[in-house]
Structures are given as C-alpha cells and as structure tokens.
C-alpha positions as semicolon CSV with decimal commas, in nm:
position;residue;x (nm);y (nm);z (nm)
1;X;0,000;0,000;0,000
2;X;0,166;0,338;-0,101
3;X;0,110;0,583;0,143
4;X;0,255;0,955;0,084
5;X;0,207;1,283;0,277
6;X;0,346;1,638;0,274
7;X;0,258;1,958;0,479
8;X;0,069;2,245;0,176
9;X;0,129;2,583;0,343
10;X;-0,238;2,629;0,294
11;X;-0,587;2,592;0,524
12;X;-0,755;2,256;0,407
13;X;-1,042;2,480;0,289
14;X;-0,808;2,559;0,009
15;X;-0,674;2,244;-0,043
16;X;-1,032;2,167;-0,063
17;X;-1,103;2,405;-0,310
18;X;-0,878;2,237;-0,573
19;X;-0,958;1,892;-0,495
20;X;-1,319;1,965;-0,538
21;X;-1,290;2,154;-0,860
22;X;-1,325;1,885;-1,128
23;X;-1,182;2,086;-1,361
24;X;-0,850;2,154;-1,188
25;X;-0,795;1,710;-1,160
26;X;-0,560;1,731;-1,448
27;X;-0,355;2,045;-1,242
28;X;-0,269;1,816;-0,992
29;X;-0,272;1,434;-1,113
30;X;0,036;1,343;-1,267
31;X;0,035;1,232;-1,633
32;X;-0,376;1,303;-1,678
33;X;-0,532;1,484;-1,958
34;X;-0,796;1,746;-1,948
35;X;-1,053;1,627;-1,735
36;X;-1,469;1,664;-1,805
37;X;-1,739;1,550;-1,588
38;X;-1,907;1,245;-1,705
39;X;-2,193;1,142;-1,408
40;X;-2,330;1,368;-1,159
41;X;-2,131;1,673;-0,940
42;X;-1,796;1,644;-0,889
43;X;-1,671;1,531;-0,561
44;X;-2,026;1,398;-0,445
45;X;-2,013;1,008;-0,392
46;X;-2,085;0,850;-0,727
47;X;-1,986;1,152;-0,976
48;X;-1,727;1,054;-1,181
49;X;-1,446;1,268;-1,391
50;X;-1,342;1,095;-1,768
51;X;-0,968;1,175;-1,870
52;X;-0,687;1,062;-2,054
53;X;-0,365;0,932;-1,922
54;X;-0,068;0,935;-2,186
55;X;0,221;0,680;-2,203
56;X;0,452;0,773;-2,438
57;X;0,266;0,743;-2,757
58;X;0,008;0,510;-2,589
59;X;-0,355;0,698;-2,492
60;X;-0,549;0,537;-2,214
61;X;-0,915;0,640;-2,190
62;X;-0,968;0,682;-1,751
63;X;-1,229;0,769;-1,526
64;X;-1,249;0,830;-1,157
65;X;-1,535;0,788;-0,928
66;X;-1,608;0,934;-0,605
67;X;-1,667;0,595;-0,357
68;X;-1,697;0,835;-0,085
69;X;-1,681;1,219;-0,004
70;X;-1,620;1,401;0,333
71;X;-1,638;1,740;0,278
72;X;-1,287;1,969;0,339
73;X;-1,157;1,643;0,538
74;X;-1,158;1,329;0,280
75;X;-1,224;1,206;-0,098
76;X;-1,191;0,864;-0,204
77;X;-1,162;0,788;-0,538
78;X;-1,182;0,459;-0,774
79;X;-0,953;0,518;-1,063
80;X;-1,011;0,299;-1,368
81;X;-0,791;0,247;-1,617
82;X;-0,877;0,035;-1,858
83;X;-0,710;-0,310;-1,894
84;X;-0,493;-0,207;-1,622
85;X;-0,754;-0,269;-1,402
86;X;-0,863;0,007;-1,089
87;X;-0,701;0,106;-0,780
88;X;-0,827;0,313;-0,485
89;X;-0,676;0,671;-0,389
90;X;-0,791;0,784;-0,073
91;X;-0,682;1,157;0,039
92;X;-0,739;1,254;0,379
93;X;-0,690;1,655;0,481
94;X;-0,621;1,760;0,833
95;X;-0,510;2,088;0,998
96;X;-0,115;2,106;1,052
97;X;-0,128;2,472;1,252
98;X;-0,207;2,736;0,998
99;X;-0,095;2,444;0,710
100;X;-0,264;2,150;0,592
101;X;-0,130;1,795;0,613
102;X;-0,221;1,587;0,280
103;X;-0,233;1,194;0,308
104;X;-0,239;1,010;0,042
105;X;-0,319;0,624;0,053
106;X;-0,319;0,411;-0,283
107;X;-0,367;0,071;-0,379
108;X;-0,435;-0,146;-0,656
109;X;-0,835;-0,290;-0,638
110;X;-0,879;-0,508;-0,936
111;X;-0,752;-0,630;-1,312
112;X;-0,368;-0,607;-1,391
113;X;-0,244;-0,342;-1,170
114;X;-0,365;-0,601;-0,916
115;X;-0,210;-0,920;-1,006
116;X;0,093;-0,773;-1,034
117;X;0,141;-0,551;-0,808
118;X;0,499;-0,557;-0,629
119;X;0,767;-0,342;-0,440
120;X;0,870;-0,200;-0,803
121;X;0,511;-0,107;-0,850
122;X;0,517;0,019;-0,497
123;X;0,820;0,228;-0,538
124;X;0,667;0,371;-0,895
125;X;0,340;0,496;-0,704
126;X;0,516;0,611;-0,413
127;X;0,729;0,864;-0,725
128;X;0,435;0,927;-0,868
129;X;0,259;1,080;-0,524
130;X;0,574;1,255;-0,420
131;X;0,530;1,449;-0,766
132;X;0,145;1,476;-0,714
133;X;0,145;1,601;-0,370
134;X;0,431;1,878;-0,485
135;X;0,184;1,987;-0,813
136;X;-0,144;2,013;-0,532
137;X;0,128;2,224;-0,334
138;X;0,166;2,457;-0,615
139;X;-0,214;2,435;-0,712
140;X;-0,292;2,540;-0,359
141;X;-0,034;2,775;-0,216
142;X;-0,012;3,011;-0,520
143;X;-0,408;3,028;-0,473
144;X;-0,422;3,065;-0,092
145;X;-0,595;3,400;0,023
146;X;-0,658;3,331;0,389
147;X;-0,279;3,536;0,507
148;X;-0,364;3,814;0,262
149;X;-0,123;3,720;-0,023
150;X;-0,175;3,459;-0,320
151;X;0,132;3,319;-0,270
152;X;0,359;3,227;0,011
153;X;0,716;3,048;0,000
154;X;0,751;2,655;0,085
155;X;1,026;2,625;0,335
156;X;1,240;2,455;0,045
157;X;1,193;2,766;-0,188
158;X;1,243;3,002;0,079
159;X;1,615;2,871;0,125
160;X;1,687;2,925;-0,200
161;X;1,545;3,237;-0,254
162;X;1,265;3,109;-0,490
163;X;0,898;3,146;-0,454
C-alpha cells in the first residue's frame, strides 16, 4: 500500500477548493489529460471525472469515481484504467497549525495493476505521489488567500530564494 504525505502551506479549505474543482484534476494528477465530468457533481459520492492518461505514444481512456466524499476532510476515489484494471486513492486533509497535512493512501483494487502488483510497482506509485502532492502544493499555495497574499514560500523555496 503506497502511502505519501506532505505539509501544503495552505488551510484545508483551500486544499479543498482544488480537490473539489473537477476541472483543476488534471492540475494536480500526474500524467492526466484534461478532465470533463461524465456522471453527476464532482466530488459527491458517485460523480465521476473521464480523462486521458498518456504513455509515451500510448492513450489510455480513464475515469475516476467518487466511492466516498467528506467534505474539506476526505475524498476517495476509484480510478479505472482500462485493462490495467482500478485502484483506490484515498486523500485525507487535516489541519497542521495554519498548514494543511495531505495523506495520500493508494492501492491497486482489481484487473492487472492487481495481479501484479509488487515493491517495483510500490516504489513507482510512491514517485508518482511525491510528484502529485508537490503539483497540489503549487495548485494550492499560489491560490491561498486566507494570510492576505496569493502566494507564500515553501520552506524549500524560501532557502533558495525562490517562490
């Protein structure tokens, strides 16, 4: 099971904001297409979000379904990709002082991605939410009003001068 997490300087409200903007999925998701709605409103339980996941020249038609939704605190998701099979993403939110700590739990559910699933596979996802978590970092802080400013340094950029 590939569990990530990282500290957004950012209230969960707007971490929230982003995660329940349908439109913004392909912002933060690493390697995902444009995404549209395809059933119901986006993050209730059973809406769903079609997109497209590229792999090198390959094109994988994916949706992801809202299994269950607690508003500014939870959202888990069934991804389904095809022959690859589906896999659960569950991302909890919880106050970290003024921040917001992001956990993110994945795991394979059925089909391919399944059956094979490994430390190799493990180690993949685990690069693949390191670079998510760092893209919902940027979606979040660069759009976080609550201190009066739209954007505010990570600790890593503010070492190096960078915002």
């Amino acid at each position: 099971m590939a569990v990530r997490h990282r500290v957004i300087n950012a209230d969960p409200a707007a971490v929230w904001e982003v995660l329940s903007d349908g439109r913004r999925y392909a912002d933060w998701v690493v390697g995902t297409g444009a995404s549209r709605p395809k059933h119901g409103r986006w993050p209730e339980k059973n809406s769903s979000l079609e997109y497209e996941i590229r792999l090198g020249p390959f094109r994988l038609a994916n949706e992801t379904v809202v299994r269950s939704c607690r508003e500014r605190s939870r959202l888990e998701l069934e991804i389904t990709a095809g022959a690859l099979g589906t896999a659960r993403c569950s991302i909890e939110l919880r106050e970290w002082g003024d921040d917001c700590l992001v956990i993110v739990d994945e795991h394979p559910l059925h089909g391919i991605g399944a059956a094979v699933h490994n430390v190799a596979v493990e180690t993949f996802i685990q690069l693949r939410h390191r670079a998510m978590l760092a893209r919902l970092a940027r979606c979040c802080e660069q759009g976080d009003t609550r201190r009066g400013t739209h954007t505010r340094p990570s600790p890593a950029a503010e070492g190096t001068g960078r915002a």
